[in-house]
C-alpha positions as CSV (number, residue, x, y, z in Angstrom):
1,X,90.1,96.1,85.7
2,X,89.0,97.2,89.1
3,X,86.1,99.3,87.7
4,X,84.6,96.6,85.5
5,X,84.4,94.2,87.9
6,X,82.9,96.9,90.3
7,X,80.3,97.4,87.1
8,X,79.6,93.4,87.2
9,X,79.0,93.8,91.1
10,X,76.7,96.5,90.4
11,X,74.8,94.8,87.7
12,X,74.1,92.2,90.1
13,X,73.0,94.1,92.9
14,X,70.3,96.0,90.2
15,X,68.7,92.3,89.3
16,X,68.6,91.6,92.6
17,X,66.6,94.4,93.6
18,X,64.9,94.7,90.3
19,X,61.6,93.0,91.2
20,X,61.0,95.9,93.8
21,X,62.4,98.8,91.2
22,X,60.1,97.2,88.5
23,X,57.2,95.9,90.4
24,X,57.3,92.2,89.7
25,X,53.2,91.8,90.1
26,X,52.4,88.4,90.1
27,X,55.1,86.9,89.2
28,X,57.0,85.7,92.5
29,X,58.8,83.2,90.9
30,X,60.8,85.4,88.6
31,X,60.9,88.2,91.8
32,X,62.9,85.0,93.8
33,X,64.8,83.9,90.1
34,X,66.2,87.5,89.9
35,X,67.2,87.9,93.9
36,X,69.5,84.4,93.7
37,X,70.9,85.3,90.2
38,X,71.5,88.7,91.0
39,X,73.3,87.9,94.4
40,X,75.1,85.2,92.8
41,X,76.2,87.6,90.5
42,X,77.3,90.2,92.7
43,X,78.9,88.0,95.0
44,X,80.9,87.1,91.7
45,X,81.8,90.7,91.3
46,X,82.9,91.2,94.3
47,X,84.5,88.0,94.5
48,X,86.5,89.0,91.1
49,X,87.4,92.7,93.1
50,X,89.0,91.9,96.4
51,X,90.6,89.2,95.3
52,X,91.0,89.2,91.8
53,X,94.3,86.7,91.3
54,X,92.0,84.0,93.0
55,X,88.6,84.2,91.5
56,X,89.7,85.8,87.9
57,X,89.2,82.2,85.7
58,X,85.3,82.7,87.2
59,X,84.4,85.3,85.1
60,X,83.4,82.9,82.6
61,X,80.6,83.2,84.9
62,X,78.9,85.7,84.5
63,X,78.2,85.3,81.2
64,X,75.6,82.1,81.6
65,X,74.4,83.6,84.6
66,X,73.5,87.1,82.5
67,X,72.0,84.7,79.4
68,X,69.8,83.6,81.7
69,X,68.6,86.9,83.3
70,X,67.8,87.6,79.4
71,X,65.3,84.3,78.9
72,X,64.1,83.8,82.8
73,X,60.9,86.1,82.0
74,X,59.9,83.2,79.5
75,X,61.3,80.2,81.5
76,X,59.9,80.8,84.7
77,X,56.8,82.7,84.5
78,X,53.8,80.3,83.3
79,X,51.7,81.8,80.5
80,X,54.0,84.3,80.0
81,X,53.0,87.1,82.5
82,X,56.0,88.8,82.5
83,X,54.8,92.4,81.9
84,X,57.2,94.5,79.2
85,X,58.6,96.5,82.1
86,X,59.8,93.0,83.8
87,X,60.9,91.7,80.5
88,X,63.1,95.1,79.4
89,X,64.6,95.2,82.7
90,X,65.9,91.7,82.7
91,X,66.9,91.6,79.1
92,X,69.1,95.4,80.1
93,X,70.6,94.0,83.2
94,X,71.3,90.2,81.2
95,X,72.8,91.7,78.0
96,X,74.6,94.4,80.6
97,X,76.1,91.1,82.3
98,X,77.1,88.8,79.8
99,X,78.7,91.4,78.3
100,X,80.8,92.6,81.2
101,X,81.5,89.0,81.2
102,X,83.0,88.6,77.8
103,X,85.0,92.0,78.8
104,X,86.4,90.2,82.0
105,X,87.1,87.3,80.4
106,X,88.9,89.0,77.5
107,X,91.0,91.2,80.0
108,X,91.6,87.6,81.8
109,X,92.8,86.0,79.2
110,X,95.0,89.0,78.2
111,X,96.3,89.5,81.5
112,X,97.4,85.9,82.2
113,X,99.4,85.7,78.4
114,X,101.3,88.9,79.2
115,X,102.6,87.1,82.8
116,X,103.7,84.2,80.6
117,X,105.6,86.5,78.2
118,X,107.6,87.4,81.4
């Protein structure tokens, strides 16, 4: 469980630093969009590591959080600027989330039904 939530912390910290891996050009907007997502993220994941019997009914949240990484590049920019390296990389690291989510949440969910069998 350790090393998806670890996987979560990392997909966060690579949208957070996307817009300098990518080059978000002109589009500041979706360069500050992807730093506060991608911290919140991480911050989730790391949350959901160190201290995992607290924080384990949040990782409903990273699901949302990565569905928005996916359609940000058409929300926030205006006339669609996003360039096709911009758009790829935060459709990767969104899908990459919410799925890691859904796994988290599963494993949750599994987890917390084997304690009440005991």
């Amino acid at each position: 469980m350790v090393a998806l939530e670890g996987l979560i912390l990392l997909a966060g910290l690579y949208a957070a630093i996307s817009p300098w891996v990518v080059h978000f050009t002109g589009n500041s907007n979706l360069a500050v969009n992807n730093l506060i997502v991608g911290i919140t993220i991480g911050l989730l994941g790391l949350g959901l590591t160190l201290a995992p019997e607290r924080t384990s009914g949040l990782a409903w949240l990273a699901v949302p959080l990565g569905l928005w990484l996916v359609i940000s590049p058409w929300v926030v920019t205006t006339a669609n600027t996003a360039s096709n390296g911009v758009i790829w990389s935060n459709c990767f690291a969104g899908g990459v989330t919410a799925v890691l989510g859904l796994l988290a949440m599963g494993m949750t969910v599994r987890f917390g039904r084997r304690k009440e069998e005991k």
